[in-house]
C-alpha positions in Angstrom: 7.7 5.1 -25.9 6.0 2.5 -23.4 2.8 3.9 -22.0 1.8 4.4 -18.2 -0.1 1.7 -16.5 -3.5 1.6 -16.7 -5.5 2.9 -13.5 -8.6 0.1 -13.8 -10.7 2.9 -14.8 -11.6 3.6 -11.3 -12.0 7.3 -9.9 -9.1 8.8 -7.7 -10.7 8.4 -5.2 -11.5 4.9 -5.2 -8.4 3.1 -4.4 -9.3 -0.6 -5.7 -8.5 -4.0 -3.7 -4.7 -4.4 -2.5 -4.1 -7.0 -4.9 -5.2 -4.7 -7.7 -2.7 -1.9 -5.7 -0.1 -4.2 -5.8 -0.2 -5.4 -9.5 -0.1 -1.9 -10.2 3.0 -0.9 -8.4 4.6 -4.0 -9.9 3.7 -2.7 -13.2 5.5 0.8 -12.6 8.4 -0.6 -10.9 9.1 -2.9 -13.7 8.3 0.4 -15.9 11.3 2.4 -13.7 13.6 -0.2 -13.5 13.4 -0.2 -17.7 14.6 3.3 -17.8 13.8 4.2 -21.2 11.3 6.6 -19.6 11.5 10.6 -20.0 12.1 12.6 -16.7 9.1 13.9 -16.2 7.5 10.2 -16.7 9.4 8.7 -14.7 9.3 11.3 -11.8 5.4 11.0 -11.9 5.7 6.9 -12.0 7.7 7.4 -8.8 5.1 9.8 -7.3 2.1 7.5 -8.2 4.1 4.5 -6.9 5.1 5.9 -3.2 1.0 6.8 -3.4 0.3 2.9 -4.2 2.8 1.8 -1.6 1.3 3.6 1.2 -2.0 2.9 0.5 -1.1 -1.0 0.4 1.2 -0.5 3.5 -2.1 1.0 5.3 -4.3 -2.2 4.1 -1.3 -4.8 5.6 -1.5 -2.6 8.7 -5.5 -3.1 9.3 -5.3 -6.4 8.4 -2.5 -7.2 10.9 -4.5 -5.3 13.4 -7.6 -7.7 13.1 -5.4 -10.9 13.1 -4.1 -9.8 16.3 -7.4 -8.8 17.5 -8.6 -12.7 16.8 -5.1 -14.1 17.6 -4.9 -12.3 21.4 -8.4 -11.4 22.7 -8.8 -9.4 25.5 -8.6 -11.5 29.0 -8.8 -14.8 27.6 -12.9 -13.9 26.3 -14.4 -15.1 23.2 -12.4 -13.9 19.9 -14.1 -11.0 18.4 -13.4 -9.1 15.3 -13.2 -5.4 15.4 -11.7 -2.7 13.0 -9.0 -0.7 14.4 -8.7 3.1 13.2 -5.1 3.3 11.9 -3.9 6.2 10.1 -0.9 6.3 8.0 0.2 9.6 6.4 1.2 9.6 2.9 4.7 11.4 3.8 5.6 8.4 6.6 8.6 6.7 6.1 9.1 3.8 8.2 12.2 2.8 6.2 14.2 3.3 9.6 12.0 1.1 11.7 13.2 -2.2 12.8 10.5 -5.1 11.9 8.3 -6.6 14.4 9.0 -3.4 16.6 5.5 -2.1 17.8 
């Protein structure tokens, strides 16, 4: 029976770098797509994958925030780095949203 992915050792809490994220929710999908998982395994994978996704969707986010930031500063000024408060809620689904749409 193959055996979840490991979580870095890292608290909950403690979300780890996006590429770390990402290798992780490459791992599980390739885990799904298998399907020689139990239910309840599987159902969890999915749940632990939407979490990954969204936190990695909320890093592209902030870092497209402070390109265009640097990319279009305000009234032609010196470029200046800033970070921007975004929040994305785990339960968002922008599936329906049409890219490059602000």
């Amino acid at each position: 029976m193959p055996s979840f992915p490991p979580q870095s050792g890292k608290p909950a809490g403690d979300p780890g770098s996006f590429e770390d994220q990402l290798a992780e929710l490459e791992k599980i999908v390739e885990q799904l797509e298998h399907g020689d998982l139990a239910l309840e395994q599987s159902v969890t994978l999915f749940e632990r994958g939407v979490h990954l996704s969204n936190a990695c969707k909320a890093q592209l986010s902030s870092a497209e925030s402070r390109i265009q930031v640097l990319l279009d500063p305000e009234h032609k000024g010196p470029v200046r780095v800033e970070e921007l408060a975004l929040a994305v809620d785990e339960g968002e689904d922008d599936s329906d949203e049409i890219e490059g749409e602000e």
